[in-house]
Steps between C-alpha positions, in 0.01 A plus 500: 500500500306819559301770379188683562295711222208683490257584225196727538238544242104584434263325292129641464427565853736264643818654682766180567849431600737212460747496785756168400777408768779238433707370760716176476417145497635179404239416265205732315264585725197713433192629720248773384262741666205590260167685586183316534370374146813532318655181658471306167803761409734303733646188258532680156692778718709144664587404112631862442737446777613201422561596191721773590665402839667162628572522886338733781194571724320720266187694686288715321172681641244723282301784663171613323264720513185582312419850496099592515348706239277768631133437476517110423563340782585079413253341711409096444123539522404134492759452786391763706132412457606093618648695769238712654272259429735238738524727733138605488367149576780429769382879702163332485526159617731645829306819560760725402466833351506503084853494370704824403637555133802618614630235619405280242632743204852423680488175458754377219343409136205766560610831431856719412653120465780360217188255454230712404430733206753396247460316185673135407636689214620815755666238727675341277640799375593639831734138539633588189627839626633303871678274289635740265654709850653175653683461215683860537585396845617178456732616214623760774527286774713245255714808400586567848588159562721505213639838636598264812619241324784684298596653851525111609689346197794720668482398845462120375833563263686677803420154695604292217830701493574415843369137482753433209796702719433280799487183274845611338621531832378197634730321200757701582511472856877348590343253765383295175820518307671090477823642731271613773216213460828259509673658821157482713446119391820416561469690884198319565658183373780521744288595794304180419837315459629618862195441672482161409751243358233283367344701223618339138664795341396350120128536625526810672666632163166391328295603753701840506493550107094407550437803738681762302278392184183586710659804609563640150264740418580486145147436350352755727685761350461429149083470591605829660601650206254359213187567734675901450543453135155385486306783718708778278325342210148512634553894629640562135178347347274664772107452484331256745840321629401543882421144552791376272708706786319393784627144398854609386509649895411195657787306262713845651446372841543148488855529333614759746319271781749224383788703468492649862423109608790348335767825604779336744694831464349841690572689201288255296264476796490922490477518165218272497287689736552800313346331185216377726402859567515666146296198348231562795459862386513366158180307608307774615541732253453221234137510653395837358584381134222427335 
């Protein structure tokens, strides 16, 4: 299913946003993108999803930034002293000029970096306040999902509605009524009869009766119709049913499969291939359920 939130916030002199995207997926999949030094963030944030969702590639990025104070600049000294002092003794030993500060300020870890000039305690906080957001915007992105999902419960009933008209018409179809199943036996019987004088007409009875049992598409129908019965159930109970429907449309498709195998009659055979279609959409839209 999808969705896509965003949450903004501040914390001290951090400035962040959570930008979560949902799109749709067999199973629960979920990828983050987290600034440098908050990547232990990434599986407590995985239990909150999992938690909340069941199926879909969930992607969520977080963009940070530190804002300077005036006047105190966050500089690692004992970093940029290894540094120059590095560099220093490499200039020397290749007859190079001596190294620039520059430079070596822009390096990452020495100065205006997420690493430097913040407390344990300050971090830890700062989490706290990430975590806090993500939780707004997963609760968002799940309400939009859920948004979708009411708007797919009636194009999954509207299927449903058709599947169980086809199957009804399917039973009803006059090519499986006893007079006509009879009269095209009995045709094929004779042609068999006229063709040849040799065929036993006791066995071709039997043989006869044999093919119109594994013509009936009796048991289809009935699987037809309970398979219905049970899908209206699951989109009355709602809540993570998406894979319970996955497998009810794959039970959809090898029923109507069957049916459209076993049709002798082009009605049937019509009818069949009309079922074939609805229980393919079916399919696909049972996909965005979570």
């Amino acid at each position: 299913m999808t969705g896509f939130a965003r949450e903004t916030g501040s914390h001290g002199p951090w400035r962040f946003a959570w930008e979560i995207r949902s799109v749709n997926g067999r199973g629960l999949e979920v990828k983050f993108k987290l600034p440098a030094g908050f990547e232990a963030l990434a599986e407590p944030l995985r239990r909150a999803v999992t938690g909340k969702l069941q199926r879909g590639s969930i992607f969520a990025a977080l963009s940070a930034a530190r804002e300077m104070q005036a006047g105190a600049p966050l500089v690692n000294e004992a970093v940029l002293d290894a540094l120059v002092g590095a560099a220093a003794r490499a200039a020397l030993r290749h007859g190079l000029p001596p190294p620039e500060i520059a430079p070596l300020l822009a390096l990452r870890g020495v100065a205006g970096g997420e690493e430097t000039g913040e407390s344990e305690e300050a971090r830890e906080s700062t989490a706290s306040a990430f975590t806090a957001a993500f939780g707004v915007a997963l609760e968002a992105v799940a309400h939009a999902r859920g948004e979708e999902g009411a708007r797919l419960e009636a194009v999954l009933t509207a299927h449903l509605a058709t599947i169980e008209r086809l199957t009804d018409a399917a039973d009803t179809c006059p090519a499986r009524q006893p007079p006509a199943v009879r009269e095209r036996l009995a045709k094929q019987v004779r042609e068999l009869l006229d063709a040849s004088g040799s065929f036993d007409p006791d066995r071709l009875h039997q043989e006869a009766v044999l093919i119109a049992s594994r013509a009936d598409v009796r048991e289809e129908i009935d699987r037809l119709r309970a398979h219905v019965g049970a899908a209206r159930e699951l989109l009355a109970r709602g809540g993570a049913i998406g894979r319970r429907l996955d497998f009810l449309a794959q039970e959809f498709s090898r029923e109507a499969n069957t049916l459209t195998a076993k049709a002798n009659d082009v009605a049937l055979s019509r009818i069949g291939l009309e079922l074939k279609s609805v229980v393919e959409q079916w399919r696909e839209q049972v996909q965005n359920v979570e």
